[in-house]
C-alpha positions as CSV (number, residue, x, y, z in Angstrom):
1,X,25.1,8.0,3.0
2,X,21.7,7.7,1.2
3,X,19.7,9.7,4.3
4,X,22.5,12.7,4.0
5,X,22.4,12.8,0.2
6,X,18.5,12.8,0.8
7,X,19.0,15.4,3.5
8,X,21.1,17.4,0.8
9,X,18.4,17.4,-1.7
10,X,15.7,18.6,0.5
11,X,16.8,22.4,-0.6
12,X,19.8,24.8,-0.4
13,X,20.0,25.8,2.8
14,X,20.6,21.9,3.6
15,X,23.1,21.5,0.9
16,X,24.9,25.0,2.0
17,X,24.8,23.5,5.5
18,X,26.2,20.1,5.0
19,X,28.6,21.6,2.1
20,X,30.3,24.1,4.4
21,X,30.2,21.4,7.7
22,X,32.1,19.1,5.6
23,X,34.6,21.8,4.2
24,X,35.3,23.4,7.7
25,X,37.8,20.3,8.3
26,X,40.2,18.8,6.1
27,X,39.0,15.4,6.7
28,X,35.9,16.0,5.3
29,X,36.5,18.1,2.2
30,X,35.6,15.4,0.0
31,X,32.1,15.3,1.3
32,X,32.0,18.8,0.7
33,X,33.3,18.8,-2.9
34,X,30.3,15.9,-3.6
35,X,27.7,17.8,-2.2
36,X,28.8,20.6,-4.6
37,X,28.7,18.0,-7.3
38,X,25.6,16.4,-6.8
39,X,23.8,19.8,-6.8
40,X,25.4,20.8,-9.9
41,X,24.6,17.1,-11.5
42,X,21.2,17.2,-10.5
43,X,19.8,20.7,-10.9
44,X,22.3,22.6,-13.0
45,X,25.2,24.7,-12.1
46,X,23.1,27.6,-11.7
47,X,22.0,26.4,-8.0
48,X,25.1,24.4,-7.5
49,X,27.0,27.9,-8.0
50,X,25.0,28.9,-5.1
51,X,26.1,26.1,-2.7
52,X,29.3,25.8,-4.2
53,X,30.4,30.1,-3.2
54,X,28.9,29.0,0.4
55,X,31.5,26.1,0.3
56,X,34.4,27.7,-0.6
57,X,34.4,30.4,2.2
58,X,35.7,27.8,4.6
59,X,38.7,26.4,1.6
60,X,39.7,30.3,1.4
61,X,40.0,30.4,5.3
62,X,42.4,27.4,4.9
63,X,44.1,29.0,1.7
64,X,44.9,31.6,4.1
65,X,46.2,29.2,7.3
66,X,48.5,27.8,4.3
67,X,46.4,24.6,2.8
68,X,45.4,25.1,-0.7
69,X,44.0,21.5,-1.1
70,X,40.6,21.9,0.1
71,X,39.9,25.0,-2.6
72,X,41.6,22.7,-5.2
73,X,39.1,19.7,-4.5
74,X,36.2,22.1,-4.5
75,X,36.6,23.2,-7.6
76,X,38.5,20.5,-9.7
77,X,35.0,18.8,-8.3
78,X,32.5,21.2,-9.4
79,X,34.7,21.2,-12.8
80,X,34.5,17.7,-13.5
81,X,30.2,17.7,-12.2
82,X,29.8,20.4,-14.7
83,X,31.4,19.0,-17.8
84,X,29.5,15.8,-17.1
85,X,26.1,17.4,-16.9
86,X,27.1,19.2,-19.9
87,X,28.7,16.4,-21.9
88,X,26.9,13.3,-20.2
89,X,30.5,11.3,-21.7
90,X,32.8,10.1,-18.6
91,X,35.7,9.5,-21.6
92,X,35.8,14.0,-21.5
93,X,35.0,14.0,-17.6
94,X,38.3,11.9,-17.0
95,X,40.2,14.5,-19.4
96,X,38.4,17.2,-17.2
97,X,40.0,15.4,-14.4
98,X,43.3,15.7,-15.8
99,X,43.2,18.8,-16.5
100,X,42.2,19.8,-12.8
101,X,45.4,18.2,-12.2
102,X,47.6,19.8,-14.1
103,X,46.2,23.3,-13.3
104,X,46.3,22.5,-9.7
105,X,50.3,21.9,-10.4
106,X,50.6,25.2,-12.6
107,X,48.5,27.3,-10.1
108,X,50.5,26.0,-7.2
109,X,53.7,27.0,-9.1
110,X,52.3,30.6,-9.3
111,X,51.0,31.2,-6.2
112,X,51.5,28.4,-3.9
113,X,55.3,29.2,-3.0
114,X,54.6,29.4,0.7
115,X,52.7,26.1,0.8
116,X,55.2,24.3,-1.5
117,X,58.3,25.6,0.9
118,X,56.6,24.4,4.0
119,X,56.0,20.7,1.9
120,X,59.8,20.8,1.5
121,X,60.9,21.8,4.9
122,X,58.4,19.2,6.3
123,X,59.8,16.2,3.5
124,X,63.6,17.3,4.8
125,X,63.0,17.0,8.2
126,X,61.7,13.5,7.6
127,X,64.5,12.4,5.7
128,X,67.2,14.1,8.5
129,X,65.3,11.8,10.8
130,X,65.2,8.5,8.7
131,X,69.2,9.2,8.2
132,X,69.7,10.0,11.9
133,X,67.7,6.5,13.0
134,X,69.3,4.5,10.8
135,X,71.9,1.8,12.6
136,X,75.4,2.6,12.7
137,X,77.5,1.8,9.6
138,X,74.2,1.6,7.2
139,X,73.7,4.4,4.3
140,X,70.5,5.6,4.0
141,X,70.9,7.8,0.8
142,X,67.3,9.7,0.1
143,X,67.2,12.5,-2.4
144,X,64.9,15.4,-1.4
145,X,61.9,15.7,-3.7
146,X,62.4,19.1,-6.2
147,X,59.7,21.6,-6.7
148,X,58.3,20.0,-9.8
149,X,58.1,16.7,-8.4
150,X,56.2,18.4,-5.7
151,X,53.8,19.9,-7.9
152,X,53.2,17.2,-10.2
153,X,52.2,15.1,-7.0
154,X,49.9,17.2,-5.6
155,X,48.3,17.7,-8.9
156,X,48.1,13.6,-9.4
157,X,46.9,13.8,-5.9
158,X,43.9,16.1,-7.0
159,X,43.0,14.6,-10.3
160,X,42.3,11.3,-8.6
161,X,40.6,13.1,-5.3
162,X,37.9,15.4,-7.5
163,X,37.5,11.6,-9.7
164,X,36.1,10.0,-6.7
165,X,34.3,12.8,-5.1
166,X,32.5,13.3,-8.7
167,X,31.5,9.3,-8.2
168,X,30.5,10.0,-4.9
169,X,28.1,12.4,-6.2
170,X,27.0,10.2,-8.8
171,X,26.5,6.9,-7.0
172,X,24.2,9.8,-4.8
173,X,22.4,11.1,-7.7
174,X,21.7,7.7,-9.1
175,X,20.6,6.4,-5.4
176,X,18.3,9.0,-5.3
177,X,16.4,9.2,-8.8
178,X,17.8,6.5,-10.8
179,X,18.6,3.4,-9.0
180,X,21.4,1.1,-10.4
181,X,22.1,4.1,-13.2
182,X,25.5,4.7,-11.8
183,X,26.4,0.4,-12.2
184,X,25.4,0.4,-15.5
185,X,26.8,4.0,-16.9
186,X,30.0,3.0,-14.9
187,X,30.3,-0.2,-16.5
188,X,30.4,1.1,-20.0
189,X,33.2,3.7,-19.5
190,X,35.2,3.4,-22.6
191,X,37.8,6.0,-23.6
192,X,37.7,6.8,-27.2
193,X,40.4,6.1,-29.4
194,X,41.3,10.2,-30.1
195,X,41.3,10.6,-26.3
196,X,43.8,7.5,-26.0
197,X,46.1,9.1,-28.4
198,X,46.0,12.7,-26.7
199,X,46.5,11.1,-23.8
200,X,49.1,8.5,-24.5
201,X,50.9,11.5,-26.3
202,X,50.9,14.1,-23.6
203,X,51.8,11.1,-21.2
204,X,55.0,10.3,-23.2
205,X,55.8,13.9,-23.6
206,X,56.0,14.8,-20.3
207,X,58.0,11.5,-19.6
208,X,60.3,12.6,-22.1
209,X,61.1,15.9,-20.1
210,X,63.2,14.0,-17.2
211,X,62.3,12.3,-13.8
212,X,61.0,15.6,-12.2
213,X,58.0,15.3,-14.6
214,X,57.2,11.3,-13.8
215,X,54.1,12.8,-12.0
216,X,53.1,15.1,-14.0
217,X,53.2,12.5,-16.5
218,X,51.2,9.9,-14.2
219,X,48.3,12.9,-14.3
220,X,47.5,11.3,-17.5
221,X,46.9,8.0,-16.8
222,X,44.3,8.8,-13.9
223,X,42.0,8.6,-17.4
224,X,43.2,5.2,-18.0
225,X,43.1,4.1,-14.7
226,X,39.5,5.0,-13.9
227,X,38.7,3.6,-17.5
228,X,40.5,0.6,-16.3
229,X,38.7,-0.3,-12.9
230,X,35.1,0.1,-15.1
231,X,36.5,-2.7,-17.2
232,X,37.2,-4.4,-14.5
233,X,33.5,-4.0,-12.9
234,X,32.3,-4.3,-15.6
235,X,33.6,-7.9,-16.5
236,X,33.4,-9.6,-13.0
237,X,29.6,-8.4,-13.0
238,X,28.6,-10.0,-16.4
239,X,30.8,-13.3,-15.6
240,X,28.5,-12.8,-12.3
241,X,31.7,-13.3,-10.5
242,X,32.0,-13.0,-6.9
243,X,32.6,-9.6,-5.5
244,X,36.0,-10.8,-3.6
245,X,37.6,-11.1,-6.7
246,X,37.5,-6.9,-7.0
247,X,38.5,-7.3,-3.3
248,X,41.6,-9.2,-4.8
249,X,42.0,-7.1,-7.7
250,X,42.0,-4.1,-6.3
251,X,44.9,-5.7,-3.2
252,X,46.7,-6.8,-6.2
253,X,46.6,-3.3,-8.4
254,X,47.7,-1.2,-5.4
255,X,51.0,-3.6,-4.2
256,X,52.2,-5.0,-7.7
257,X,53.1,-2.5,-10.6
258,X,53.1,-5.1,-13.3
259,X,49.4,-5.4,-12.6
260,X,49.0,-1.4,-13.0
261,X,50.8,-1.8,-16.6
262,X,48.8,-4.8,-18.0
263,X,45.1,-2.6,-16.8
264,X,46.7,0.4,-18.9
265,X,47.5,-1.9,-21.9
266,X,44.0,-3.9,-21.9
267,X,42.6,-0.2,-21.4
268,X,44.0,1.1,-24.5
269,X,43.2,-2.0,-26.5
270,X,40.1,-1.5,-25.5
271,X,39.2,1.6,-26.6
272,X,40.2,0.6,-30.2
273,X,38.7,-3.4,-29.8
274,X,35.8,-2.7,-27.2
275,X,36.8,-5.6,-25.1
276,X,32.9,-5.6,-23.4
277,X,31.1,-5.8,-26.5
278,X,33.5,-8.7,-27.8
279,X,32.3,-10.4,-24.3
280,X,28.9,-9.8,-25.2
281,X,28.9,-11.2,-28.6
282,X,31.0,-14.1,-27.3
């Protein structure tokens, strides 16, 4: 990863190159999007512009073959690289984030009615075949997903997907010019108490709309969960802890819910307590 980030960096025909490679398949989009990033991050969004309009030929190409999630990484990614080159503050990158969600979801909604019909033919077909496989004499009652659900996943799906590739792109940056940057500025990600508040309160509100909106309300805890696995980091490396127990944590976060409620909970305490300075002072 380091020679191709070097590779990237060596002008902007490289970084068109690489950026449009990547974006020509689906599977490699993300690269793409954290090429863009690091660009932007490093030398401004003036050039990253540049290699970001070369990027998105090949996401407009697949806009039209009916896949809008390419074009929605791109530039949910160059967003978030943008707002932290402007802002330096990961706490307004993650609300950045969120935002790229949501607008994913509301964009979708307006133009996306193609894409969003094929997601829903393809779901029903799935769930006609579960039913049809299912032994004689068992129910198998699944409810088809609604069009807001839909949307609200996709945009969770994109908030979290232009998070990483804007670490990608980070971890890059700091590889290249600022060695162990990224462990340290990841480690003291803190959400601020007003952001904790907006968040928590827009969370809640959407909640409050019914279960069609439990994604759209999940969009805004991708803040808390980023904010959550710095803590984490950030405590196993100054207990100097071995790195298996992120291995475990990690195993644990992604199969057991209750684990996913206690990180939001010691997130927001937290942001008003600053849990790593406490540690530091202990």
């Amino acid at each position: 990863m380091r020679a191709l980030a070097e590779f990237v960096m060596k002008g902007r025909a490289q970084a068109i190159l690489v950026a449009v490679l990547a974006s020509t398949t689906v599977l490699f989009t993300w690269v793409g999007a954290a090429v863009v990033a690091l660009v932007i991050l490093r030398q401004g969004f003036k050039e990253g512009f540049n290699v970001l309009l070369w990027a998105l030929l090949p996401s407009i190409v697949m806009v039209v073959l009916g896949d809008t999630g390419p074009l929605a990484t791109m530039l949910g990614t160059a967003l978030l690289a943008s707002v932290l080159r402007v802002t330096a503050s990961w706490p307004l990158t993650l609300i950045a984030a969120a935002a790229s969600g949501v607008l994913t979801g509301l964009a979708l909604l307006a133009f996306g009615q193609a894409y969003i019909e094929e997601i829903l033919r393809f779901v029903g077909e799935f769930i006609t075949q579960l039913q049809n496989q299912a032994t004689q004499g068992q129910q198998v009652n699944i409810s088809a997903p609604t069009v807001v659900q839909i949307l609200g996943l996709l945009g969770l799906g994109n908030a979290i997907t232009v998070t990483l590739c804007l670490i990608l792109a980070r971890w890059w940056q700091a590889l290249l010019y600022n060695p162990g940057g990224f462990r340290q500025e990841f480690h003291s990600l803190r959400l601020t108490p007003p952001l904790t508040v907006l968040l928590l309160v827009a969370g809640i509100a959407l909640s409050s709309l019914g279960a069609d909106y439990r994604f759209w309300a999940l969009i805004c805890v991708v803040p808390f969960m980023f904010a959550g696995f710095a803590l984490v980091h950030g405590w196993v490396a100054k207990k100097q802890m071995n790195g298996h127990w992120l291995g475990l944590f990690y195993i644990g976060w992604f199969i057991l819910d209750p684990i996913k409620l206690l990180l939001l909970l010691v997130v927001v305490v937290d942001s008003w307590f600053d849990l790593r300075g406490r540690l530091d002072k202990a």
